[in-house]
N, CA and C of each residue as an Amber inpcrd file, in Angstrom:
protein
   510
  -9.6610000 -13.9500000 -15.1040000  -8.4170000 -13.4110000 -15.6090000
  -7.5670000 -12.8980000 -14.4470000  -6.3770000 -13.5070000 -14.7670000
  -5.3110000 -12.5120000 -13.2240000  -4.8990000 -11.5800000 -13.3770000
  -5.3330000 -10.1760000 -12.8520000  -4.9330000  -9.0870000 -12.4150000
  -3.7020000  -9.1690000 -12.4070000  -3.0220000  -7.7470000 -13.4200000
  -1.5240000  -7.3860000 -12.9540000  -0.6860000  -6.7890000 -11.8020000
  -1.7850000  -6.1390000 -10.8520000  -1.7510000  -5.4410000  -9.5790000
  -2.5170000  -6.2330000  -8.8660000  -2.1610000  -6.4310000  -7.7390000
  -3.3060000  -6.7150000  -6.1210000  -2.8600000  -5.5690000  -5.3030000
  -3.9890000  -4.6650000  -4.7810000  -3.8430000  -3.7500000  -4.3540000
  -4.3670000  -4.0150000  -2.9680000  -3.2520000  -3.8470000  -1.8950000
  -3.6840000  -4.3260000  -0.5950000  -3.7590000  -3.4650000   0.1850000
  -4.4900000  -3.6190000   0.9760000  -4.8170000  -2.3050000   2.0510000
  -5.3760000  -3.0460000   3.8650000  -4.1930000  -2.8850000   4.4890000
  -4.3910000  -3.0170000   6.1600000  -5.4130000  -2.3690000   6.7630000
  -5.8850000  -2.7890000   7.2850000  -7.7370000  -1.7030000   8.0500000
  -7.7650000  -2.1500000   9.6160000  -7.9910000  -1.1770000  10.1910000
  -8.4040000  -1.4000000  11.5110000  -9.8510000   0.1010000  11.7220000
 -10.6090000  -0.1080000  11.5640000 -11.6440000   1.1460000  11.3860000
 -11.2130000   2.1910000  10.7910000 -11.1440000   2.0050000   9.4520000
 -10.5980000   2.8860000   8.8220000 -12.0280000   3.3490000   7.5640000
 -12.8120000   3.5390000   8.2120000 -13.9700000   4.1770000   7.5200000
 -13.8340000   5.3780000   7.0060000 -13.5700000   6.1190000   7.6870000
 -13.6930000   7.5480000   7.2910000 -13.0590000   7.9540000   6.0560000
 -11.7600000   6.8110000   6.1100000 -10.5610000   7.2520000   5.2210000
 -10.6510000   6.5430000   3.9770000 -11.2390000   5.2510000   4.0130000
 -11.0710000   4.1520000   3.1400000 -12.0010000   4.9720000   2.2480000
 -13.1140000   5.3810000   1.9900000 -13.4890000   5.8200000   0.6540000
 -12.7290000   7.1310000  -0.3300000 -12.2570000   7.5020000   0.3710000
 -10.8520000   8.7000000  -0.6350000 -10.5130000   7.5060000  -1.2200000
  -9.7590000   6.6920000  -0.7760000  -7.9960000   5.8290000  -1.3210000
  -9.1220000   5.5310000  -2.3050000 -10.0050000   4.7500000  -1.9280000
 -10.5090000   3.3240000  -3.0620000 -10.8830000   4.4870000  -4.5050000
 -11.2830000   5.8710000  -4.0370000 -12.1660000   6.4870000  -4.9010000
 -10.9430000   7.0210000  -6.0150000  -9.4840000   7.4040000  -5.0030000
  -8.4070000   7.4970000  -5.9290000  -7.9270000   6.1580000  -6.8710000
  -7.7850000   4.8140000  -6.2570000  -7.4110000   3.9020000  -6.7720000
  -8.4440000   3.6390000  -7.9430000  -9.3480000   3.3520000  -8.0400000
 -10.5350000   3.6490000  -9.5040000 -10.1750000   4.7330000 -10.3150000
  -9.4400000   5.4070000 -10.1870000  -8.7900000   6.5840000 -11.2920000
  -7.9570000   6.4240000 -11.9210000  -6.8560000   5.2420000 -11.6460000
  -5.9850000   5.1840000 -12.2680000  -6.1010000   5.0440000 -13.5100000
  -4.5060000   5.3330000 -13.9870000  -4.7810000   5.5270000 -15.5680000
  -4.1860000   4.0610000 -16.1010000  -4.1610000   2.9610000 -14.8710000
  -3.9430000   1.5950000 -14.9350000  -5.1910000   0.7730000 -14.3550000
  -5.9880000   0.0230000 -15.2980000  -7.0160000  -0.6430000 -14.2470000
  -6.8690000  -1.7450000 -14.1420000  -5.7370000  -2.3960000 -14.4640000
  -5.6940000  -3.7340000 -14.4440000  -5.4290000  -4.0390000 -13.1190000
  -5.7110000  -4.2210000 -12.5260000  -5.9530000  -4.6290000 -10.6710000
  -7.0330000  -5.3940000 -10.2090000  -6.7670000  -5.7580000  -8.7210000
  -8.0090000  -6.2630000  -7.7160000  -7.5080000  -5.4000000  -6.3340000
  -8.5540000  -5.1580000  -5.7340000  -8.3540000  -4.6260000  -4.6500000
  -8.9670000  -5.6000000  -3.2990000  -7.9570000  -5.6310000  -2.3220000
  -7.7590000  -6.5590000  -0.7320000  -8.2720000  -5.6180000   0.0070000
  -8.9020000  -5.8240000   1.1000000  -8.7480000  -5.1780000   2.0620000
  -8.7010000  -6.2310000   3.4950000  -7.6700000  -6.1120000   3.9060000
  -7.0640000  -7.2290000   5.3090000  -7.6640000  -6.5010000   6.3280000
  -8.9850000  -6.7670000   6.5850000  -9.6360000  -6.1200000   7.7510000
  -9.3270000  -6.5010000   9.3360000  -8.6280000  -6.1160000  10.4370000
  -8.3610000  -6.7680000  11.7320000  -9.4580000  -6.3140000  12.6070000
 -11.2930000  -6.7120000  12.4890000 -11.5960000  -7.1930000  13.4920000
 -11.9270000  -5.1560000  13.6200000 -12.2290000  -4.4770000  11.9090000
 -12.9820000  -3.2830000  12.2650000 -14.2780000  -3.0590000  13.2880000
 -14.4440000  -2.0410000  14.1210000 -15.9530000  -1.8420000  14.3330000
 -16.4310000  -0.5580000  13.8730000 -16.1420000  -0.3440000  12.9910000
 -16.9850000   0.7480000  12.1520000 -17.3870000   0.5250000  11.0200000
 -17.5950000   0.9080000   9.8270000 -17.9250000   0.9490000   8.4010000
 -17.1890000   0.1260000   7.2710000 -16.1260000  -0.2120000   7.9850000
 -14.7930000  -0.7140000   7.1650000 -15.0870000  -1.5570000   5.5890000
 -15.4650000  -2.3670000   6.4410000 -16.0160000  -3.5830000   5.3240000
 -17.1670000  -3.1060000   4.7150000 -18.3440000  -2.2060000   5.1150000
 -19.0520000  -2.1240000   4.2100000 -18.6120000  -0.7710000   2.8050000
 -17.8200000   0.1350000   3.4400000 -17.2430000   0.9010000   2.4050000
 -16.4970000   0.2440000   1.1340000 -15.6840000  -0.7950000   1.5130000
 -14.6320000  -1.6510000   0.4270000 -15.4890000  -2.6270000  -0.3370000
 -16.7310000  -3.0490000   0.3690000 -17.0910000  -4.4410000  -0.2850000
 -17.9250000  -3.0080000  -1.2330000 -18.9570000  -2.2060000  -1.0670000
 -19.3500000  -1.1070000  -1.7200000 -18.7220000  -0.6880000  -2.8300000
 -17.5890000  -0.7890000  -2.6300000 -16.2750000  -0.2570000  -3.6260000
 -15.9700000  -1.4730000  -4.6560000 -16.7650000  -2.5740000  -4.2600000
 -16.1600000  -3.6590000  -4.6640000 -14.6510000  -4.2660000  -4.6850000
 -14.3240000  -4.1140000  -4.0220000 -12.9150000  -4.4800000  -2.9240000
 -13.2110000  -5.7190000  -2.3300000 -12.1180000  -6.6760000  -1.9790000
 -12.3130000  -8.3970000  -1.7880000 -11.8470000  -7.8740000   0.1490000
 -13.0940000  -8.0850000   0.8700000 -12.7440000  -7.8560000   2.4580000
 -11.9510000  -9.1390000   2.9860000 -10.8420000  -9.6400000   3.4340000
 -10.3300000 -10.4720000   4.0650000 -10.2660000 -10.3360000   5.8170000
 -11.7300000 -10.9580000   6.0440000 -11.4470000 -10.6210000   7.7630000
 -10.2600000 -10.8760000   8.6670000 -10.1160000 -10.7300000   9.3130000
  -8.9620000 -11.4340000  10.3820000  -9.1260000 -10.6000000  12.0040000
  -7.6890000 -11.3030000  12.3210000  -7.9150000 -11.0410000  13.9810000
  -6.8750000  -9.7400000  14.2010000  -6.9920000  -8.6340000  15.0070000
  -6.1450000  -7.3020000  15.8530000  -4.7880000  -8.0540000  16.0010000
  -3.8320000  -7.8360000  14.8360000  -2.4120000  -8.1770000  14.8550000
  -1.4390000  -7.3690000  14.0810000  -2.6450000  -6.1320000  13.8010000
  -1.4900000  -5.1720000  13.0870000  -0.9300000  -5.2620000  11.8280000
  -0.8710000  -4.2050000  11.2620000  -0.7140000  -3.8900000  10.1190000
   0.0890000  -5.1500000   8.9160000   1.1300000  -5.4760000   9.5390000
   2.0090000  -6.5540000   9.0910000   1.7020000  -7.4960000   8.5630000
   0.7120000  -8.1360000   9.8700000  -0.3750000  -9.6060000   9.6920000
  -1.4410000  -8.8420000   8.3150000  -1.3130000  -8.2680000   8.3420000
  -2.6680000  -8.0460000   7.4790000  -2.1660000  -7.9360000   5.7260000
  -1.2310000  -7.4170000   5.8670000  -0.1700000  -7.2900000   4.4380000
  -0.5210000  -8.7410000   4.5230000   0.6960000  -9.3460000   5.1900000
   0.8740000 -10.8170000   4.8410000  -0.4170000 -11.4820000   4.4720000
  -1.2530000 -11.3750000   4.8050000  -3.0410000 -12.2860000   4.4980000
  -3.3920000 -11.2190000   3.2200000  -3.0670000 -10.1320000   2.9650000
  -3.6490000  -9.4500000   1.5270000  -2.9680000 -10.6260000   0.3550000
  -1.8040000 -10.4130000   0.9450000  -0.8040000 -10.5680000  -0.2890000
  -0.6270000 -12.5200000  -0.4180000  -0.7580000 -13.4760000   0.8610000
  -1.3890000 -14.5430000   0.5680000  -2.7730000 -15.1830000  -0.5240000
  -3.6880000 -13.9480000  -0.5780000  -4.8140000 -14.3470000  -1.4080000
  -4.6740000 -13.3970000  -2.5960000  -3.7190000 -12.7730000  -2.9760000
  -3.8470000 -11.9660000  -3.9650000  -3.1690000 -12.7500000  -5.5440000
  -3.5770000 -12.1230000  -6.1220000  -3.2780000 -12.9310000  -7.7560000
  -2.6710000 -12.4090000  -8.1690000  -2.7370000 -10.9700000  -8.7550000
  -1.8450000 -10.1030000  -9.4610000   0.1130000 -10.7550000  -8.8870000
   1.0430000 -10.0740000 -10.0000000   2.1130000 -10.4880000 -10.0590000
   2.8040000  -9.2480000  -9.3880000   2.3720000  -7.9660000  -9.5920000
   2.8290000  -7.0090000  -8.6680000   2.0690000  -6.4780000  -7.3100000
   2.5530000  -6.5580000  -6.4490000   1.7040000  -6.5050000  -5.2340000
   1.8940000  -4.9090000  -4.6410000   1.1110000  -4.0910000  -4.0950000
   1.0260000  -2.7730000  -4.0130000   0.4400000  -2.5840000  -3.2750000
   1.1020000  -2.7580000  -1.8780000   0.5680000  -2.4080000  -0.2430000
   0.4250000  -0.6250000  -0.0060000  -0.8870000  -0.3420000   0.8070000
  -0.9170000   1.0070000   1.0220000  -1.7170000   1.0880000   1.9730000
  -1.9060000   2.4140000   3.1530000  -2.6980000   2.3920000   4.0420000
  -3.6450000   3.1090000   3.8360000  -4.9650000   3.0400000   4.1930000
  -5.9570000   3.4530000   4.0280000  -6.2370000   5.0280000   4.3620000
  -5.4210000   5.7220000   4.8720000  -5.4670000   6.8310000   4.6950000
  -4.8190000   7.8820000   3.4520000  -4.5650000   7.0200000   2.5870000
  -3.7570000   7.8690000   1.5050000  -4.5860000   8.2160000   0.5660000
  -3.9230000   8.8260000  -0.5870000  -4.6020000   9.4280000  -1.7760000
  -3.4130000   8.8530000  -2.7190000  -4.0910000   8.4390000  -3.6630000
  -3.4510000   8.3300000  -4.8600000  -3.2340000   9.0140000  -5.9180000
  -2.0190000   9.5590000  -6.6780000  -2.0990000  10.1820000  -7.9150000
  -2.6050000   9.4460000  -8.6790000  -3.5680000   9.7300000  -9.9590000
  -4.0230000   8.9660000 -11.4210000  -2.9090000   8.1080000 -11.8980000
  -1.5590000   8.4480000 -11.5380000  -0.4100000   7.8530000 -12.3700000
   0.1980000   6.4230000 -11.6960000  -0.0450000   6.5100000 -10.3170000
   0.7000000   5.8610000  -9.1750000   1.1480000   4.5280000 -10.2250000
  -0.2780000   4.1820000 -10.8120000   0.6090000   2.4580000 -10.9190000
   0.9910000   2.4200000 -12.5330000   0.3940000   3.5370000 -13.2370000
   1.9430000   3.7950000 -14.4230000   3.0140000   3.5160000 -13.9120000
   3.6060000   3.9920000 -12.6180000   4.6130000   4.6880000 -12.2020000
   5.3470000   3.4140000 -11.9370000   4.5350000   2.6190000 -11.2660000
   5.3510000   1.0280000 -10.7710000   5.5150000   0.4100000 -12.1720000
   4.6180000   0.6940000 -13.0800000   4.4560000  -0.2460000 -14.6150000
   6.3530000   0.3450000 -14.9430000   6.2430000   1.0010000 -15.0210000
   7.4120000   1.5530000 -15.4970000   8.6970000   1.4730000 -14.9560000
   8.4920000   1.6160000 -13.1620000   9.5590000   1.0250000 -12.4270000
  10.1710000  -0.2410000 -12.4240000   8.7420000  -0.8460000 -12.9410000
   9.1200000  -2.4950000 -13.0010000   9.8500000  -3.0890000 -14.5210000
   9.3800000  -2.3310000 -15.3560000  10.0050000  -3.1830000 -16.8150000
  11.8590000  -2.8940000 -16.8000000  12.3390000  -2.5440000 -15.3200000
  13.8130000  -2.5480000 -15.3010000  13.8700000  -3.9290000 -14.4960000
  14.9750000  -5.3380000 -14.7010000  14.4430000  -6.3740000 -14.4850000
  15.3760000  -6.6160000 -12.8070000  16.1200000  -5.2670000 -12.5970000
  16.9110000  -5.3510000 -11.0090000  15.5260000  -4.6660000  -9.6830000
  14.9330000  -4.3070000 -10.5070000  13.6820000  -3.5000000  -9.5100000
  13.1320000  -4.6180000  -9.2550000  13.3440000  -5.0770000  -8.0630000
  12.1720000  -6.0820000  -7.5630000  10.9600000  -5.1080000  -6.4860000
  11.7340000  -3.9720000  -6.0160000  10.0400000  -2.9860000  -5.3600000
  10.2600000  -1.6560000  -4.9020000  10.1370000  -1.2890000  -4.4950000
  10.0950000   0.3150000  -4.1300000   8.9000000   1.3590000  -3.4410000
   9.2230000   1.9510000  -3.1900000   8.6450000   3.0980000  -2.1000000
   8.1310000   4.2790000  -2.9350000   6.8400000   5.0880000  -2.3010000
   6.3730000   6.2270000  -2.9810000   7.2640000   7.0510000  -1.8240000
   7.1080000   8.6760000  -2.6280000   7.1490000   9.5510000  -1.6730000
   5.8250000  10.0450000  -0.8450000   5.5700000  10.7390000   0.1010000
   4.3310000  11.1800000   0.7490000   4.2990000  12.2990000   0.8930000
   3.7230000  13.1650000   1.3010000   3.2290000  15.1180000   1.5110000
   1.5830000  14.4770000   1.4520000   1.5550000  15.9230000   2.6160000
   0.0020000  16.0900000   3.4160000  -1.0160000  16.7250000   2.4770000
  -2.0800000  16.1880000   2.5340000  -3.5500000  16.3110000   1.5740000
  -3.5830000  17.9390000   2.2550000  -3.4260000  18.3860000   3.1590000
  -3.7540000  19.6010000   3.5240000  -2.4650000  20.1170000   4.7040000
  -2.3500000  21.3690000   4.9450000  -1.1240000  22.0370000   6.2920000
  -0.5340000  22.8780000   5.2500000   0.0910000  23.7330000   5.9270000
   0.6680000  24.7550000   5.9770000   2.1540000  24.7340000   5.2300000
   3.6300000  25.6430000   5.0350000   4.7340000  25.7480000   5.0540000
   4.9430000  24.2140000   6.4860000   5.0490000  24.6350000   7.1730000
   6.0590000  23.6630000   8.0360000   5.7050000  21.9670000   8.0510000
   4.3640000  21.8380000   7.5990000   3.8450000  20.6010000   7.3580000
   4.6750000  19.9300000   6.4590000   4.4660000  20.6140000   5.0940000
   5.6790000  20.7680000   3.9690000   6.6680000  20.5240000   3.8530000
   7.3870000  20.9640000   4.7930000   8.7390000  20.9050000   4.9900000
   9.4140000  19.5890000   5.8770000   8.5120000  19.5990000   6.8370000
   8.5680000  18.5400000   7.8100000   8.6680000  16.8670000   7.1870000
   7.2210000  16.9260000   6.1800000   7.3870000  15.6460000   5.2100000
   8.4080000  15.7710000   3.9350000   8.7270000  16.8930000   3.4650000
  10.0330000  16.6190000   2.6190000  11.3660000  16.3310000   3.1390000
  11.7060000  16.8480000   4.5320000  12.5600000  16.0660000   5.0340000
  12.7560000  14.7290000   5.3080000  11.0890000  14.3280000   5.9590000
  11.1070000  12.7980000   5.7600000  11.2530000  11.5650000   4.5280000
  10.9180000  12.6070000   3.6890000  11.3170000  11.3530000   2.1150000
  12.7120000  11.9670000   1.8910000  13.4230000  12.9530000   2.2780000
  14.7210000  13.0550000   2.5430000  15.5560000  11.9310000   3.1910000
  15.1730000  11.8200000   3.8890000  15.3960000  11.0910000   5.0340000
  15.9100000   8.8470000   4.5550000  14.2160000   9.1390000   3.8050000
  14.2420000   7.5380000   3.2280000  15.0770000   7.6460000   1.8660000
  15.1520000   8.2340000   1.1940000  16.1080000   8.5000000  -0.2680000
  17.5290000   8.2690000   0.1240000  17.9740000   9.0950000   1.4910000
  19.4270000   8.9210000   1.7940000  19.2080000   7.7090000   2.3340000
  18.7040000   7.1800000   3.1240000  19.1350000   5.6200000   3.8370000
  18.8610000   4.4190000   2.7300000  18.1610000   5.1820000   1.2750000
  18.2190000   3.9910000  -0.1390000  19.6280000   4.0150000  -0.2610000
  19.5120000   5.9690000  -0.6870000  21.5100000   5.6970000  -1.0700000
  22.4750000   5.2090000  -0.5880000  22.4990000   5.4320000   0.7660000
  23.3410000   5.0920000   1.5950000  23.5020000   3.1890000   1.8110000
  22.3550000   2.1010000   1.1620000  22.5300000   1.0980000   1.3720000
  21.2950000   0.3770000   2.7420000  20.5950000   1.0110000   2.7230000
  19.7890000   0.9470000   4.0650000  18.0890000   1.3850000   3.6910000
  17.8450000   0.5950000   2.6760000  16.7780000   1.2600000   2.2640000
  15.5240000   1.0560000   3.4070000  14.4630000   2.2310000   3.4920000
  14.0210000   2.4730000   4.3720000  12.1860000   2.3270000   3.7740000
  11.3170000   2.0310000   4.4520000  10.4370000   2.8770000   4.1840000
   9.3770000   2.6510000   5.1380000   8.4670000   3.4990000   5.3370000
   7.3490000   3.8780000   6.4040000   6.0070000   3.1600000   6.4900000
   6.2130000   2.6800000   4.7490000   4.7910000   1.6980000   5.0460000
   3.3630000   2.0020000   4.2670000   3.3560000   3.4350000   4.1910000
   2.0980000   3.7630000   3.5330000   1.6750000   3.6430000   1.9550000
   2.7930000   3.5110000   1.6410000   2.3890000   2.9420000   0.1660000
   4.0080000   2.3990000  -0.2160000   3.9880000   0.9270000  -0.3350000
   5.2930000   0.3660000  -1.5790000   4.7390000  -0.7310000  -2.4550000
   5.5820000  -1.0120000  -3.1250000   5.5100000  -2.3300000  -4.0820000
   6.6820000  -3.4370000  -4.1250000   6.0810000  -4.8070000  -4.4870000
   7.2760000  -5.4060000  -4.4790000   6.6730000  -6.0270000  -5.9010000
   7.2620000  -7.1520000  -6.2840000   7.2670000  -8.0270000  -7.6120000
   6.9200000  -9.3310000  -6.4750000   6.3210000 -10.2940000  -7.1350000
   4.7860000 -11.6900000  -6.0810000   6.5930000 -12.4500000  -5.7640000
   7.4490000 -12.2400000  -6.8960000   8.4780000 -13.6770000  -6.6420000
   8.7100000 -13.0710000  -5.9870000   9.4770000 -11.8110000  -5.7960000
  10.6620000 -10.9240000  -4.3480000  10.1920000 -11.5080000  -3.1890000
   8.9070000 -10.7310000  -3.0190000   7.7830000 -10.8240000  -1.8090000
   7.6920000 -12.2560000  -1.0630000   7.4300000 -13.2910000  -1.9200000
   8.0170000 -14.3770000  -1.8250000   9.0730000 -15.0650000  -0.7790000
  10.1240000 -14.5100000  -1.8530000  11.4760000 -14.9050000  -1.3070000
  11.7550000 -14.4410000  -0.3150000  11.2380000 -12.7010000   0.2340000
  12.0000000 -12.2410000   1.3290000  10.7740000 -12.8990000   2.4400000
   9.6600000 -13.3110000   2.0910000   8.7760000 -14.2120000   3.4420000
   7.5640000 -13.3920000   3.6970000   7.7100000 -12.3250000   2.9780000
   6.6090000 -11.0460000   3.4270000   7.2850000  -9.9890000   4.6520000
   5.9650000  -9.7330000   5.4940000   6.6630000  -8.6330000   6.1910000
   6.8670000  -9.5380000   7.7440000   8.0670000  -8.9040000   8.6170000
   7.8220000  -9.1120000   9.8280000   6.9220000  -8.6660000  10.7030000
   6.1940000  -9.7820000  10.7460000   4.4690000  -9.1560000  11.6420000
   5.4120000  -8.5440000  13.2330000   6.1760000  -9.2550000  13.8830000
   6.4790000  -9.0170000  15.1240000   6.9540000  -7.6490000  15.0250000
   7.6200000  -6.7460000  14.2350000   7.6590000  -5.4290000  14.0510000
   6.6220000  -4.5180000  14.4310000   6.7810000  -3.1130000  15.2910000
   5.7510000  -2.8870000  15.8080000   5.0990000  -1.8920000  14.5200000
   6.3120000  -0.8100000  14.3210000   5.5400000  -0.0500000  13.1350000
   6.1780000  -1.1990000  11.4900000   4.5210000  -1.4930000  11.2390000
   5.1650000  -2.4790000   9.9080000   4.5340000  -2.0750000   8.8600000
């Protein structure tokens, strides 16, 4: 059966971190998914945490984050595609949230906001300026985003070619 989500995730030894995300992504209050993980050539735990998780490991070669989207989202099935980096946490709701973003038929993808699992006042503040930051350059015509968690729709993704691997932060 094809999954309505492919949930992709870029890895470069990302052990430590990869069992939070996967342990948040199993919570959702959406399970219709498969989960990628575009591994570049880990030497730590990587692959055995995700395949553990039962997560689909896609090896590959040290080309950065970009290359690795692009090879998730090449073997993925689902119709909405939902790139994120392995250091995040997920709310229970996250992919309600796209379910819902998406049944408007001009949304072809979009960006989460982010704030720190742990820090202080200025931590706080520091990352609400930064989704400040990406909200005005949406409004403004310049939409922006950082990478750690978006979505697109399989046709958009498609059409726009995926991501530019030659980009350094991708």
């Amino acid at each position: 059966m094809t999954p309505r989500f492919s949930i992709i995730i870029p890895t470069l030894n990302e052990g430590g971190y990869l069992a939070t995300l996967l342990d948040s992504i199993r919570r959702q209050s959406v399970q219709d998914f498969e989960i990628l993980v575009a591994d570049s050539g880990s030497e730590d735990n990587t692959a055995e945490v995700a395949t553990a998780a039962g997560a689909w490991v896609l090896a590959g070669e040290r080309k950065g984050p970009g290359e690795g989207r692009n090879r998730g989202a090449k073997a993925a099935r689902g119709e909405l595609l939902v790139f994120t980096d392995a250091d995040c946490r997920w709310p229970a709701d996250l992919l309600e949230t796209v379910l819902n973003a998406e049944r408007d038929p001009d949304v072809v993808g979009g960006a989460t906001g982010f704030m720190p699992a742990d820090g202080g006042t200025i931590d706080r503040l520091l990352f609400w300026l930064a989704n400040a930051y990406q909200r005005a350059m949406t409004a403004w015509g310049f939409p922006h985003n950082a990478g750690y968690c978006f979505f697109f729709r399989r046709d958009a993704w498609e059409r726009l070619g995926g991501i530019r691997e030659e980009m350094l932060l991708n």
